[in-house]
VOMAR-491902 format. One record per residue (C-alpha): residue number from 1; residue in three letters; chain; x, y, z. Coordinates in nm, 4 decimals, always signed. Layout:
% residues N
<node resi="NUM" resn="ALA" chain="A" xx="X" yy="Y" zz="Z"/>
...
END
This chain:
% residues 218
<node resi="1" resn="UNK" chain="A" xx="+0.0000" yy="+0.0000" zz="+0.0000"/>
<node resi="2" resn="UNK" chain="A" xx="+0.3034" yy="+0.2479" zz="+0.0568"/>
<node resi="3" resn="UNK" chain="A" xx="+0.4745" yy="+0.1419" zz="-0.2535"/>
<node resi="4" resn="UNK" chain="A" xx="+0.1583" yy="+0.2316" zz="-0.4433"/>
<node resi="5" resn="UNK" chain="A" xx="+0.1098" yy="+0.5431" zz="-0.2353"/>
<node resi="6" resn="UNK" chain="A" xx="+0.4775" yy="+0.6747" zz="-0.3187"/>
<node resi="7" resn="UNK" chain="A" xx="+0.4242" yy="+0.5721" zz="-0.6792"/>
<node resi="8" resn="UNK" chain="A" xx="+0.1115" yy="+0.7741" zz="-0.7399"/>
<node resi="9" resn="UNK" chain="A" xx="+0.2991" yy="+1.0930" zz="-0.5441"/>
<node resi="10" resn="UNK" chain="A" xx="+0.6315" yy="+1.0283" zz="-0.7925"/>
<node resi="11" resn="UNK" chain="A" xx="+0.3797" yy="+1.0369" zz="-1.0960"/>
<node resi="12" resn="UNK" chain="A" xx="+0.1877" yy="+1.3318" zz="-1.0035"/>
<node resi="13" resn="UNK" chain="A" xx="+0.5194" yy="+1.5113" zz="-0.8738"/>
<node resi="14" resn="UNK" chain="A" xx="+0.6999" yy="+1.4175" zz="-1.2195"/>
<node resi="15" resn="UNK" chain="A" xx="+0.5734" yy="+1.7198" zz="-1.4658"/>
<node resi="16" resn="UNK" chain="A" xx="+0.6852" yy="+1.9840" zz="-1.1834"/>
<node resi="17" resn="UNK" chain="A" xx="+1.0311" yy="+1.8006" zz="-1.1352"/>
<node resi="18" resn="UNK" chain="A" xx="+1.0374" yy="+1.8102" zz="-1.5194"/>
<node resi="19" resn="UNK" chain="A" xx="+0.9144" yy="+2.1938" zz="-1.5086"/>
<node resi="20" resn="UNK" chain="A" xx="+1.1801" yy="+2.2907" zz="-1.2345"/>
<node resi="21" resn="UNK" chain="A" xx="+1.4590" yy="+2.1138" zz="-1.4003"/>
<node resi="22" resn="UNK" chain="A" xx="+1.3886" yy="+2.2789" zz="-1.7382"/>
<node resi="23" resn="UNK" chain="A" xx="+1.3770" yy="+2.6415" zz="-1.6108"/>
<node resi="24" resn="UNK" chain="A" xx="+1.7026" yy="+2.5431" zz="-1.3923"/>
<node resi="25" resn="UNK" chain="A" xx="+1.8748" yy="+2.4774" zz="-1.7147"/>
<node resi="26" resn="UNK" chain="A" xx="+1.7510" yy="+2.7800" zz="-1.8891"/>
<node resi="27" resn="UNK" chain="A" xx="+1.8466" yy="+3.0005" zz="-1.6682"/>
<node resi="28" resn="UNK" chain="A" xx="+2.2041" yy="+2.8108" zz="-1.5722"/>
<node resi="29" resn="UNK" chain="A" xx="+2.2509" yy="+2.8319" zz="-1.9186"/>
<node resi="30" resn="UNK" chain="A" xx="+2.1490" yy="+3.2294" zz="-1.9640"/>
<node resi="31" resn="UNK" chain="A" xx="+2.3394" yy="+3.3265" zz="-1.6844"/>
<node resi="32" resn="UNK" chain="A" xx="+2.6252" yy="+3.1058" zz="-1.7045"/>
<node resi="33" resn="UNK" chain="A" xx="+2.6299" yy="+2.9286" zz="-1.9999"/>
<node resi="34" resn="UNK" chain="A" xx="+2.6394" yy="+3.1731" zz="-2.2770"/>
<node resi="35" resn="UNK" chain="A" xx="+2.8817" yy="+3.4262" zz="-2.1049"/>
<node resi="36" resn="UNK" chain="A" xx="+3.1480" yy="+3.1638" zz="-2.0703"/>
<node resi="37" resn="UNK" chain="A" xx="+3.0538" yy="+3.0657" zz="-2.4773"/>
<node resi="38" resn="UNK" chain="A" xx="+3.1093" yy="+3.4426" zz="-2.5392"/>
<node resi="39" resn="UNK" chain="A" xx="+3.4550" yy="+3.4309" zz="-2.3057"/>
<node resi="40" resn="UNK" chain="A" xx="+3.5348" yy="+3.1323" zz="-2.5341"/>
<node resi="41" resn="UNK" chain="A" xx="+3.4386" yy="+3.2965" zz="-2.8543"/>
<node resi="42" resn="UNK" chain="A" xx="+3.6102" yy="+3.6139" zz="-2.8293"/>
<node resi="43" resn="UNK" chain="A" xx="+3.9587" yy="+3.4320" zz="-2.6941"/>
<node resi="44" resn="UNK" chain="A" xx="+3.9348" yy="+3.1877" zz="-2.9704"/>
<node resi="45" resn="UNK" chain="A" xx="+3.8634" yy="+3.4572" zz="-3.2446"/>
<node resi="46" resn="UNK" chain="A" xx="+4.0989" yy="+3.7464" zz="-3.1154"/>
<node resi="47" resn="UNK" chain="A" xx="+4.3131" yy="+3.8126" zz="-3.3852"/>
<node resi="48" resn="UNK" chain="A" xx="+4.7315" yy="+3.7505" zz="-3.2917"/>
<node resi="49" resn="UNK" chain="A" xx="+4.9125" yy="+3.9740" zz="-3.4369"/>
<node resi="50" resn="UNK" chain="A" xx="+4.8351" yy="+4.3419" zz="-3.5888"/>
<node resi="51" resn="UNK" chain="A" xx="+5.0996" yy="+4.2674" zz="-3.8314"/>
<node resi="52" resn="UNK" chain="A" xx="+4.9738" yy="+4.0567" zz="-4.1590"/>
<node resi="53" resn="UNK" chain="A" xx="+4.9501" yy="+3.7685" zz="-4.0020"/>
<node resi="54" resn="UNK" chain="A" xx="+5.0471" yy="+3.5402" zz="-4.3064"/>
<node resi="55" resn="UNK" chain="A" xx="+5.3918" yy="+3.7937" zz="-4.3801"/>
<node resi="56" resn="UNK" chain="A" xx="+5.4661" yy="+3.7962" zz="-4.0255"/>
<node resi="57" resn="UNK" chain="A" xx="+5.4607" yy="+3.3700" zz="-3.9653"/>
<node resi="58" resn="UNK" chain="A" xx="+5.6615" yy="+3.3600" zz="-4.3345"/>
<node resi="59" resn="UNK" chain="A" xx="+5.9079" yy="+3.5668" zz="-4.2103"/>
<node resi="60" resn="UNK" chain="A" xx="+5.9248" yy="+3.3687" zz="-3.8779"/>
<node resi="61" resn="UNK" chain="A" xx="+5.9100" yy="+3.0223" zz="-4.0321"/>
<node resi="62" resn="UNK" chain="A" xx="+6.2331" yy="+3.1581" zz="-4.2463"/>
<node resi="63" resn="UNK" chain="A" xx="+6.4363" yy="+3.2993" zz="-3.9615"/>
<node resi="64" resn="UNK" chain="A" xx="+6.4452" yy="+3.6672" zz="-4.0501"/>
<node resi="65" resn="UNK" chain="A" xx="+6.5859" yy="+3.9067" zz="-3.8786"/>
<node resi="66" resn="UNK" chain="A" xx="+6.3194" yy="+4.1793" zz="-3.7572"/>
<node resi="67" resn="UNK" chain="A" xx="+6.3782" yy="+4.5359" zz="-3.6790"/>
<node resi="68" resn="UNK" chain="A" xx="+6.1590" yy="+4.7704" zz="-3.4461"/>
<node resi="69" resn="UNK" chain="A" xx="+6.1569" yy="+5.1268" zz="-3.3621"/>
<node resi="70" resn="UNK" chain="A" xx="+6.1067" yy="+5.2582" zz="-2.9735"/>
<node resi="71" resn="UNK" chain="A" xx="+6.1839" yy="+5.6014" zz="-2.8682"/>
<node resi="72" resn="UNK" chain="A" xx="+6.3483" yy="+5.6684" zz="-3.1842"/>
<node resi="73" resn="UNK" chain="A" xx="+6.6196" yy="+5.3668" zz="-3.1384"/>
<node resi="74" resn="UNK" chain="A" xx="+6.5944" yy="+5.0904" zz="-3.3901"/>
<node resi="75" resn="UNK" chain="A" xx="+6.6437" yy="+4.7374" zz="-3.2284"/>
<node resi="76" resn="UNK" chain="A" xx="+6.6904" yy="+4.4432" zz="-3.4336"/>
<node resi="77" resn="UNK" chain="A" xx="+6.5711" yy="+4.1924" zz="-3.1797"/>
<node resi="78" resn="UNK" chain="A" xx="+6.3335" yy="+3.9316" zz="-3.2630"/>
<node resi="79" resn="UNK" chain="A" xx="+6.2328" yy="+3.9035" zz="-2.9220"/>
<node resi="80" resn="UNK" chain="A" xx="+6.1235" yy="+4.2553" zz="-2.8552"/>
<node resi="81" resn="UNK" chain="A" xx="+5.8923" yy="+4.2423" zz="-3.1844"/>
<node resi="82" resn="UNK" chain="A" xx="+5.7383" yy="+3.9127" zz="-3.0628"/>
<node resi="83" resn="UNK" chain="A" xx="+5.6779" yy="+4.1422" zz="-2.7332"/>
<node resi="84" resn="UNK" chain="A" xx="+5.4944" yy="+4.4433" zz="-2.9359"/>
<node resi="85" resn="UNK" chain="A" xx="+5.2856" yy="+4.2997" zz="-3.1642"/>
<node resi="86" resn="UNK" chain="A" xx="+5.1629" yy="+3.9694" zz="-3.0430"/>
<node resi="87" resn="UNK" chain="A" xx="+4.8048" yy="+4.0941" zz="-2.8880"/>
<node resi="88" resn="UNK" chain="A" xx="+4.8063" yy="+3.8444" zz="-2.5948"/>
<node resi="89" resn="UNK" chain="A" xx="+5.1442" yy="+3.9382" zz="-2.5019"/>
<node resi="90" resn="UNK" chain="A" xx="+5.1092" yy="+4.2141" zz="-2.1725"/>
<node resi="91" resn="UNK" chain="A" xx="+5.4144" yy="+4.4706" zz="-2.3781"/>
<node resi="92" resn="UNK" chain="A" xx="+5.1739" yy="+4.4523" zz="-2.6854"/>
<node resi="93" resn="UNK" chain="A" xx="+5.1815" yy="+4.8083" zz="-2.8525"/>
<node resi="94" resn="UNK" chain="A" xx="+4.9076" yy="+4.8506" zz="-3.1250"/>
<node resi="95" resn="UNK" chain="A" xx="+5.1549" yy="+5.1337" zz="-3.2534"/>
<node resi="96" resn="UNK" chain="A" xx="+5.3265" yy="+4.8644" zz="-3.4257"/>
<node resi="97" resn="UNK" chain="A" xx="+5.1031" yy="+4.7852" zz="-3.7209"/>
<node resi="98" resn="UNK" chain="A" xx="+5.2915" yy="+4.7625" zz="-4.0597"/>
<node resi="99" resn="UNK" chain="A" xx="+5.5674" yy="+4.4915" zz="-4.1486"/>
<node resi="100" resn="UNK" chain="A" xx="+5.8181" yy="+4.6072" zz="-4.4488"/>
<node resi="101" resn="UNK" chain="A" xx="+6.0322" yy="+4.3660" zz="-4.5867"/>
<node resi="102" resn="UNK" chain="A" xx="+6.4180" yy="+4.4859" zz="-4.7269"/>
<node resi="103" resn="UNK" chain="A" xx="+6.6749" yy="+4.2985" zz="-4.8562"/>
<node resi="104" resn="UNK" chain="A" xx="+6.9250" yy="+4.3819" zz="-4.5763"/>
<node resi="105" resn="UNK" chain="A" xx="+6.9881" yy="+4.5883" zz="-4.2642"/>
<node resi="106" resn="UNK" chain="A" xx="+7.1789" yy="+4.8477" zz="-4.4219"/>
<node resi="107" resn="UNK" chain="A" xx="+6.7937" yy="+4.8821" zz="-4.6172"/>
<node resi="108" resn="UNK" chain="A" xx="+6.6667" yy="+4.8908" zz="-4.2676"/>
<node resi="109" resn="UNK" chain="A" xx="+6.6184" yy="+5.2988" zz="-4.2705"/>
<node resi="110" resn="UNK" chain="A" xx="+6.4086" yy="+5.5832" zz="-4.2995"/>
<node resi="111" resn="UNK" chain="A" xx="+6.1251" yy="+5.3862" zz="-4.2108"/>
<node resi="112" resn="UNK" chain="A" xx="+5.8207" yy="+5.5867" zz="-3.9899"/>
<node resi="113" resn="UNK" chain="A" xx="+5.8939" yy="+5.4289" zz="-3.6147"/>
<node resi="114" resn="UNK" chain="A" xx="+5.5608" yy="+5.2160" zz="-3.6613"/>
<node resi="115" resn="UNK" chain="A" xx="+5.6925" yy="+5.0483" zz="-3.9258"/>
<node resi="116" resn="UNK" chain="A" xx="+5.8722" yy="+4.6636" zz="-3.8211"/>
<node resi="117" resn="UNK" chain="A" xx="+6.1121" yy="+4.6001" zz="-4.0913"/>
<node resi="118" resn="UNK" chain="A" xx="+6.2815" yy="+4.2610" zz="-4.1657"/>
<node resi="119" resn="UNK" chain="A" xx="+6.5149" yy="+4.0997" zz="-4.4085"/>
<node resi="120" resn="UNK" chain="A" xx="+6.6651" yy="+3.7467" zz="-4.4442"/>
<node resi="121" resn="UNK" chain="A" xx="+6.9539" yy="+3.6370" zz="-4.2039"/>
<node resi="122" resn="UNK" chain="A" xx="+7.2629" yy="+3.6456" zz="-4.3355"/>
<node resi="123" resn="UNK" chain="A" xx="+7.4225" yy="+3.2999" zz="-4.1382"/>
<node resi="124" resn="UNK" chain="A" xx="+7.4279" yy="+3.0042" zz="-4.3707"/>
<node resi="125" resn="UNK" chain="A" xx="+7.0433" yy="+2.8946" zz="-4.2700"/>
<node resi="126" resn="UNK" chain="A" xx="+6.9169" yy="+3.0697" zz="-4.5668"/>
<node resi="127" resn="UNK" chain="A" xx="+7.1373" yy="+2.9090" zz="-4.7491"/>
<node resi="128" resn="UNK" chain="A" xx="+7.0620" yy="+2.5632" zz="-4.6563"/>
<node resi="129" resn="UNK" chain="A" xx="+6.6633" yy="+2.7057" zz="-4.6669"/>
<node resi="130" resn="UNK" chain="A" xx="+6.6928" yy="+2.7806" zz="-5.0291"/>
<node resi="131" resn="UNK" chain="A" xx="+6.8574" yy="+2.4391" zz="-5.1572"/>
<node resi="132" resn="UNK" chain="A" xx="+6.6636" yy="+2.2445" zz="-4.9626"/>
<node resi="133" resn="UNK" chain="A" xx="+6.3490" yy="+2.4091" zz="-5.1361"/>
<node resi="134" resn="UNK" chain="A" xx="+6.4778" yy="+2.2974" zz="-5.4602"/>
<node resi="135" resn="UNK" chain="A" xx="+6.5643" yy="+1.9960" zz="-5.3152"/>
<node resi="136" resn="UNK" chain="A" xx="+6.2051" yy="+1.9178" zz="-5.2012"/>
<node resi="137" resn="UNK" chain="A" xx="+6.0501" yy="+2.0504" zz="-5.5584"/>
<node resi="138" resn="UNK" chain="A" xx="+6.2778" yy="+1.8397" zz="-5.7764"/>
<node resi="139" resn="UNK" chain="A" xx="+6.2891" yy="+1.5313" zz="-5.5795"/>
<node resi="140" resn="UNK" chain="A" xx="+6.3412" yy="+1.1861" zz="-5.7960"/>
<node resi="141" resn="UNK" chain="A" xx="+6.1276" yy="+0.8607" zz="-5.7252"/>
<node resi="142" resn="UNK" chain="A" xx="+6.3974" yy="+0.7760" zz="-5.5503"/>
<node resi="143" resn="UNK" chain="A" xx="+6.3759" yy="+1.0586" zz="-5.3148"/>
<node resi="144" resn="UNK" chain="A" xx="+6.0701" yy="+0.9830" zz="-5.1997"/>
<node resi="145" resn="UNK" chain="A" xx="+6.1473" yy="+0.6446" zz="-4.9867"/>
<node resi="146" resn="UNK" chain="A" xx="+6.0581" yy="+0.7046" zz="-4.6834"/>
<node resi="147" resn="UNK" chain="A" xx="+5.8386" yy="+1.0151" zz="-4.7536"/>
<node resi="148" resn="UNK" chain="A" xx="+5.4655" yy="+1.0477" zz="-4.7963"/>
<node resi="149" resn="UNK" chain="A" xx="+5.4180" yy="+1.1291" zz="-5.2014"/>
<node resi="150" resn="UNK" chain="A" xx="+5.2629" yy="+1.4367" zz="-5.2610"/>
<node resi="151" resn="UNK" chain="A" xx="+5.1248" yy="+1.5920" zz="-5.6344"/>
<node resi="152" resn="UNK" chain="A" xx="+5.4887" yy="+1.6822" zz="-5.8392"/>
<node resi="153" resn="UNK" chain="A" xx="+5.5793" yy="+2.0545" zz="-5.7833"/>
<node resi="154" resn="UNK" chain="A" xx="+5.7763" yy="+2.3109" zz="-5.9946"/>
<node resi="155" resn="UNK" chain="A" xx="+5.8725" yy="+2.7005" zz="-5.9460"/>
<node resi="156" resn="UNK" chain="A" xx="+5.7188" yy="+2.7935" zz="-6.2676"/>
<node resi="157" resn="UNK" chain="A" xx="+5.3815" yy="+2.7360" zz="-6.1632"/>
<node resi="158" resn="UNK" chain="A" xx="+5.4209" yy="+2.9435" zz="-5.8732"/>
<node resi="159" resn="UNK" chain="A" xx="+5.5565" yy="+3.1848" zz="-6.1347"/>
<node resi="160" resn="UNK" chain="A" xx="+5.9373" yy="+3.1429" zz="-6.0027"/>
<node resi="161" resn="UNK" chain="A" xx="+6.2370" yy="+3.0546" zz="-6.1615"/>
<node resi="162" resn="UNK" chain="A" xx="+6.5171" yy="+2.8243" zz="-6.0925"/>
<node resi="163" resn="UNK" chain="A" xx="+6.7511" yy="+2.9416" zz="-5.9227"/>
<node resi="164" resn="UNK" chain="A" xx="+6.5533" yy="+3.0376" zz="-5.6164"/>
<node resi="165" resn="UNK" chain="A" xx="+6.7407" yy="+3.3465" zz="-5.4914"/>
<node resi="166" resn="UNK" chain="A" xx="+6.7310" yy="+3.5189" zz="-5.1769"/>
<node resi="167" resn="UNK" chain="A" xx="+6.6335" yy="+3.7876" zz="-5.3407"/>
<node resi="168" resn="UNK" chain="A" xx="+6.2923" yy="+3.6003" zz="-5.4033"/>
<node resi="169" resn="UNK" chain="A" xx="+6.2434" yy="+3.5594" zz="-5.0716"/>
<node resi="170" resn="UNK" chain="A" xx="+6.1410" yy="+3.9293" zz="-5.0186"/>
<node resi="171" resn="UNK" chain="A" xx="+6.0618" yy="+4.0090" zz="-5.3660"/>
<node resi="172" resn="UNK" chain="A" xx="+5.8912" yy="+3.7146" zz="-5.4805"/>
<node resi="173" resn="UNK" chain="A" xx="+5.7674" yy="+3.6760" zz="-5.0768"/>
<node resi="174" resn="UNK" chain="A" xx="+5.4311" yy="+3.6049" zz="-5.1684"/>
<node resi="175" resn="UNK" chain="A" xx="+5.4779" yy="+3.3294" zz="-5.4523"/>
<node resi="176" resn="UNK" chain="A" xx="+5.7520" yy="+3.1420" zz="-5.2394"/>
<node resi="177" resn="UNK" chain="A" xx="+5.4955" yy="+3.1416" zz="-4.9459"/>
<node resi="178" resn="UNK" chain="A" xx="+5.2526" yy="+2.9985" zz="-5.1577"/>
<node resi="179" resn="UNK" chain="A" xx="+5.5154" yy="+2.7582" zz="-5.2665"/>
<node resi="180" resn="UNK" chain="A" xx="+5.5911" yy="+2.6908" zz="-4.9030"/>
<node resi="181" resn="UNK" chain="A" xx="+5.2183" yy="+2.6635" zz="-4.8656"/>
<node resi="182" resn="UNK" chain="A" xx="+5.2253" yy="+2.3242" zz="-5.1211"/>
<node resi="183" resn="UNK" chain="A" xx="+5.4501" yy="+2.1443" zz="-4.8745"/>
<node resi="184" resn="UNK" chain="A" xx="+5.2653" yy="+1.9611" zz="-4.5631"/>
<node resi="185" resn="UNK" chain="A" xx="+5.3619" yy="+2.0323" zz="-4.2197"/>
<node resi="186" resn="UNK" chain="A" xx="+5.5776" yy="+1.7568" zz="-4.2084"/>
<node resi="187" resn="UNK" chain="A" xx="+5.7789" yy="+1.8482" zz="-4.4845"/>
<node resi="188" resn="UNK" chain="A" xx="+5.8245" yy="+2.1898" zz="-4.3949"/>
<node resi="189" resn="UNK" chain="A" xx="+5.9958" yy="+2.0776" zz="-4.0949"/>
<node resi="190" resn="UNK" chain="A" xx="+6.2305" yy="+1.8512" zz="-4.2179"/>
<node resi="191" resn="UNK" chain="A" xx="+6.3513" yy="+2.1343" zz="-4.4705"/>
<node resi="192" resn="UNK" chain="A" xx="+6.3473" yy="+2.3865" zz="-4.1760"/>
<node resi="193" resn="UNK" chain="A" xx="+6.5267" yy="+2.0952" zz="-3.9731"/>
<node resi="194" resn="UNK" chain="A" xx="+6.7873" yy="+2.0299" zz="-4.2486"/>
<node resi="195" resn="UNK" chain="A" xx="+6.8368" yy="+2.3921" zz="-4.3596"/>
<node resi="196" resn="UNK" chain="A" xx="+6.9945" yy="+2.4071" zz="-3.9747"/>
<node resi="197" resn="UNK" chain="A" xx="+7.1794" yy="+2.1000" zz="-4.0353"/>
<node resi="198" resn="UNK" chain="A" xx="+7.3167" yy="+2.2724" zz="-4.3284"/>
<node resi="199" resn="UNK" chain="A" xx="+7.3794" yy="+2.5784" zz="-4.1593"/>
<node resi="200" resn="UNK" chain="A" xx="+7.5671" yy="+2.4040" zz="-3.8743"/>
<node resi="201" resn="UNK" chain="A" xx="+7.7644" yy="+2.1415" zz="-4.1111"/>
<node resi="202" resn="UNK" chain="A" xx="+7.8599" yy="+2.4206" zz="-4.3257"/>
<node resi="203" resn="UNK" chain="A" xx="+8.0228" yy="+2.5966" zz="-4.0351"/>
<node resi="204" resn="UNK" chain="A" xx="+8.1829" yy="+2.3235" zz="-3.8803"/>
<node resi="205" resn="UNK" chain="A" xx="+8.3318" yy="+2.2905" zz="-4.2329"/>
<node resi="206" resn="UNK" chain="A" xx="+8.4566" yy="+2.6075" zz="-4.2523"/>
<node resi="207" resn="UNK" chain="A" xx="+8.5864" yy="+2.6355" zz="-3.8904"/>
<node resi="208" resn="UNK" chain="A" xx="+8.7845" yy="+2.2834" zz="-3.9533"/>
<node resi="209" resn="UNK" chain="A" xx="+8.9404" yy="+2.4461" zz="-4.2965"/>
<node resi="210" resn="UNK" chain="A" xx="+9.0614" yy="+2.7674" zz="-4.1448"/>
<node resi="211" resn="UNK" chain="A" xx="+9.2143" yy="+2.5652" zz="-3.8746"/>
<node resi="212" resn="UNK" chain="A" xx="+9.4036" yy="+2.3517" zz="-4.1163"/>
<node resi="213" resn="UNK" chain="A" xx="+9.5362" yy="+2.6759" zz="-4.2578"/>
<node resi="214" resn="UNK" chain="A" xx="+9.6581" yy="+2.8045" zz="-3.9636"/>
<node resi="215" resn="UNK" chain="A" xx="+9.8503" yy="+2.4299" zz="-3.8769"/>
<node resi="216" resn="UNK" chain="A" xx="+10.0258" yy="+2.4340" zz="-4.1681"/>
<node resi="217" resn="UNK" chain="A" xx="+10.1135" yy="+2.7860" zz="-4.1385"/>
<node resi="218" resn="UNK" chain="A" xx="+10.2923" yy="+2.6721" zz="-3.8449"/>
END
């Protein structure tokens, strides 16, 4: 008799626990739902950088040397640029809104003090960036053992010609970027990865020489 009494009370109860329990979501989600959606929407759509974003990561990715402007002294410090124009970074200066590429510092004047200004290093990196670009576009069968194959590239059709220069890579920054742009993450790190490798070996080779010179000098 008490089960059927506390069944009949849990049936007739059962709409208003439904009611409650669907205006306690409504509001939970009013109140604390859609704020914290909004939190999440505006840090996930804040833009990064001032700078074009797509110039900016190119220049990165290719280890140029940046340039930047504060109280009238020029800096050439990677690290202070980072600082200045990456928005969630607490120095960020919205001052700092337009990136100029040159071809070296010497180039690196006369520019308005809002203006970042960059241009390729000039260590051996580039170097070993360059050929092993043309390395990765004109890749044999053989080459690709070991590597995922990918559709056949060639500089012409991103309207570039052999030999890639460093030139191109602030002239021509656009159509080497979208060249870049063919190669899959992976791939772009091994030629990052053995454009270092070059860098380094290429040092070490030079080192090693000019020490042999100086032996048999004495």
């Amino acid at each position: 008799m008490r089960q059927l009494f506390l069944k009949d009370v849990f049936i007739t109860l059962m709409p208003l626990l439904l009611i409650v329990v669907g205006f306690a979501f409504f509001y939970g989600l009013i109140f604390f739902g859609l704020p914290m959606l909004a939190a999440w929407h505006r840090d996930n759509t804040q833009v990064r950088f001032m700078l074009p974003e797509d110039k900016f990561i190119y220049a990165g990715d290719f280890r140029f040397q940046f340039q930047i402007t504060i109280d009238g002294e020029r800096h050439a410090s990677n690290v202070l640029v980072n600082r200045h124009v990456d928005t969630f970074h607490p120095q960020f200066d919205p001052f700092f809104d337009e990136l100029v590429f040159v071809h070296s510092e010497e180039e690196a004047v006369g520019f308005p003090d809002n203006v970042i200004v960059a241009w390729p290093s000039t260590d051996l990196f580039t170097q070993g960036l360059i050929y092993n670009i043309l390395w990765a576009v004109n890749r044999t069968p053989d080459d690709w053992i070991g590597h995922p194959r990918r559709d056949v590239l060639t500089l012409e059709e991103f309207s570039l010609s052999d030999p890639l220069t460093v030139t191109d890579l602030v002239d021509n920054w656009e159509k080497v970027r979208a060249l870049w742009c063919a190669f899959d993450g992976p791939e772009q790190m091994s030629i990052l990865s053995s454009a270092r490798e070059y860098g380094l070996r290429m040092t070490e080779d030079a080192e090693s020489a000019k020490s042999d010179v100086v032996t048999r000098s004495n």
